[in-house]
C-alpha positions as CSV (number, residue, x, y, z in Angstrom):
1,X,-22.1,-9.0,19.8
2,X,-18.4,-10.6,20.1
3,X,-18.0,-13.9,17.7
4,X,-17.6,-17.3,19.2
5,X,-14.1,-17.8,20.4
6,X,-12.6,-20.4,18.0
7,X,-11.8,-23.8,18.7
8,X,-7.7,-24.0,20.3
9,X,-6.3,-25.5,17.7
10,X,-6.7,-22.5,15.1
11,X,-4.2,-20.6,14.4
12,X,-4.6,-16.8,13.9
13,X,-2.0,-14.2,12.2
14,X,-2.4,-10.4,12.6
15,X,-0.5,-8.4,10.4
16,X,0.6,-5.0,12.0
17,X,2.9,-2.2,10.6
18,X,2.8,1.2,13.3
19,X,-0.5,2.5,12.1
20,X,-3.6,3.0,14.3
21,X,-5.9,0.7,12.6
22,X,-3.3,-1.8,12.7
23,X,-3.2,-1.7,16.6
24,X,-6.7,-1.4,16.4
25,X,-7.4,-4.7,14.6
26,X,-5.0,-6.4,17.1
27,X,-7.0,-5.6,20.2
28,X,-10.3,-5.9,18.8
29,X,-8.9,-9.7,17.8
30,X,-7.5,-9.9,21.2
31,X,-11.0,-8.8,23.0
32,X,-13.8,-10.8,20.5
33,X,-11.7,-14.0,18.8
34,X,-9.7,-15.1,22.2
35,X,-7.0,-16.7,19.9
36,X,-4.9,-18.8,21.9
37,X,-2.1,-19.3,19.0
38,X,-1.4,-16.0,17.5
39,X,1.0,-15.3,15.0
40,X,2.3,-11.1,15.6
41,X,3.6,-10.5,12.0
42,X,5.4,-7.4,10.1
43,X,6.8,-6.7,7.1
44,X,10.4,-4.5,7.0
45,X,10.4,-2.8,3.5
46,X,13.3,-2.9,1.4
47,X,15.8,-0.4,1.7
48,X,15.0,2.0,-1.0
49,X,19.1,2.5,-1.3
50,X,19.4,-0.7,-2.8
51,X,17.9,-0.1,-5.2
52,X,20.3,2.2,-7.0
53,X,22.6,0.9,-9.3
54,X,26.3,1.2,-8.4
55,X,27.2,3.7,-11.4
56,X,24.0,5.8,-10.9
57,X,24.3,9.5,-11.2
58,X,23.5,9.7,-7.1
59,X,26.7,7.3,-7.2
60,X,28.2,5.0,-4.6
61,X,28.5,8.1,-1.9
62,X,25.3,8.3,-1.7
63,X,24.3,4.8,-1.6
64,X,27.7,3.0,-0.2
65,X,27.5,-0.2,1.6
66,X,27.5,1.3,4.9
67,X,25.2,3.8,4.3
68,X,22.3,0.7,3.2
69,X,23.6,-1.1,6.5
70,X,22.5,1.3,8.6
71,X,19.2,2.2,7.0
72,X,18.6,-1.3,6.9
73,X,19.3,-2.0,10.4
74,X,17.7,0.9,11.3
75,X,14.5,-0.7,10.1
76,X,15.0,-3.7,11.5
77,X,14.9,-2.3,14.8
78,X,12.3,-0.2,13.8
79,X,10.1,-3.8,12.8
80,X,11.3,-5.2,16.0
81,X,10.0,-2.5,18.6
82,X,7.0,-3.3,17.1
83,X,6.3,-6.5,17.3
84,X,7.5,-6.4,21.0
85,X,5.2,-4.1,21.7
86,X,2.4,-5.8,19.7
87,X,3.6,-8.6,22.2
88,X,3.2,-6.8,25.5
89,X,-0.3,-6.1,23.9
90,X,-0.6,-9.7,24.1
91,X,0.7,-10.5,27.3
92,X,-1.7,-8.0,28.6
93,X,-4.6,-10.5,27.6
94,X,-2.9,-13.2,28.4
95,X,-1.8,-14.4,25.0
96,X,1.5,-15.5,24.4
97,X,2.3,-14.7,20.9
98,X,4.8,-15.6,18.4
99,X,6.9,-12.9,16.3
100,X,7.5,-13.2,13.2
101,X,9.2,-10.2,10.9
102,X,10.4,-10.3,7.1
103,X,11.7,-8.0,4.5
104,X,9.5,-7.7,1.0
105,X,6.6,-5.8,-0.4
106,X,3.9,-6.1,2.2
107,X,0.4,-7.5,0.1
108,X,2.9,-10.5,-1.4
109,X,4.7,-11.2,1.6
110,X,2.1,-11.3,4.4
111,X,-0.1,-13.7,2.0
112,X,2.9,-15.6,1.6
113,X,3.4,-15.9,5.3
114,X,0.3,-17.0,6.2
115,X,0.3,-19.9,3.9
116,X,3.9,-21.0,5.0
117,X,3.0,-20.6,8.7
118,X,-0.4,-22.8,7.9
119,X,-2.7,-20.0,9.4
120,X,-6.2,-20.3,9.6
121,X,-7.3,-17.3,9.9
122,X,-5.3,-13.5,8.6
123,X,-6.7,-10.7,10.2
124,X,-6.0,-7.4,8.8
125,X,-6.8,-3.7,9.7
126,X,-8.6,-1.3,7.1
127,X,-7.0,2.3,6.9
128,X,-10.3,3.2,5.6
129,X,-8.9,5.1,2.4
130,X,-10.8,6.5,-0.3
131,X,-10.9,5.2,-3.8
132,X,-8.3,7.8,-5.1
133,X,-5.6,6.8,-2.8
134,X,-6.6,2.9,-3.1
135,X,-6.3,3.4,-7.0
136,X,-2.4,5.1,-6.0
137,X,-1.3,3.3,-3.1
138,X,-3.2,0.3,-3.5
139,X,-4.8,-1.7,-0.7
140,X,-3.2,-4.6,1.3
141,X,-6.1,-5.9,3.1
142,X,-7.8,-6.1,-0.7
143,X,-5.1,-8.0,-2.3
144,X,-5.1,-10.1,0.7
145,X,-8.7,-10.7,1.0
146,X,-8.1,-12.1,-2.6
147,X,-4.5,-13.7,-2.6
148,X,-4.5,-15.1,0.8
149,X,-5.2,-18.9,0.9
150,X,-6.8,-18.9,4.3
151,X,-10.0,-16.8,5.3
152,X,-9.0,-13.0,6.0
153,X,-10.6,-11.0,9.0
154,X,-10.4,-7.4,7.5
155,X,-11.2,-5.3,11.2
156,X,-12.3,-1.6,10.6
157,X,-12.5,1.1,13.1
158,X,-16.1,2.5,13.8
159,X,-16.1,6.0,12.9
């Protein structure tokens, strides 16, 4: 049984990155919550090249200037093809969203987005992982679910 669409005025924010439950969490928000403000939002990670130090034994040919542009630009378009198609997504349902796409680590930065963009609702896919790899990798939607300010839709895939 779908939920109640919510009322117009609430703004919703889906987080995506290019996995499947990601797209996932989008449609299912798109078929059962009918948000009419939506807020398409991704996080671009930092480089990884910036973080070596200038006179590191990998040394400046490794990690010049021009070599940290590109990677980062390459990411940038990387973030930016999918947030346009997360868009078309939208447009197919009628929904015209807005984009939004920053550069940080992904739990802090998407909590921090929905507060500064006054959402009312963060909606977030699960990648289903097992304890193991939550202990490694950690989980975003469970530091969300318990850092975000708003109320967090965490949206898993049946099996």
């Amino acid at each position: 049984m779908a939920a109640p669409p919510p009322p117009p005025e609430q703004k919703m924010m889906v987080a995506i990155d290019e996995s499947e439950c990601s797209h996932y969490a989008l449609e299912w928000a798109l078929r059962n919550l009918a948000p009419r403000r939506l807020v398409l939002f991704t996080v671009q990670p930092f480089s990884p090249l910036s973080y070596l130090p200038a006179g590191s034994p990998l040394g400046p040919s490794v990690a010049s200037p021009e070599l940290i542009r590109s990677v980062t630009e390459h990411q940038r378009q990387l973030a930016q093809a999918l947030v346009d198609k997360a868009k078309a997504i939208c447009a197919d349902h009628g929904v015209d969203a807005e984009t939004v796409i920053e550069v940080g680590d992904p739990k802090e930065t998407i909590c921090e987005a929905a507060d500064k963009l006054n959402v009312d609702l963060l909606i977030l896919g699960s990648h289903s992982r097992g304890p193991i790899q939550r202990f490694f990798l950690g989980s975003v939607s469970n530091y969300c679910s318990h850092h975000a300010k708003c109320p967090v839709l965490v949206v898993k895939k049946k099996e």
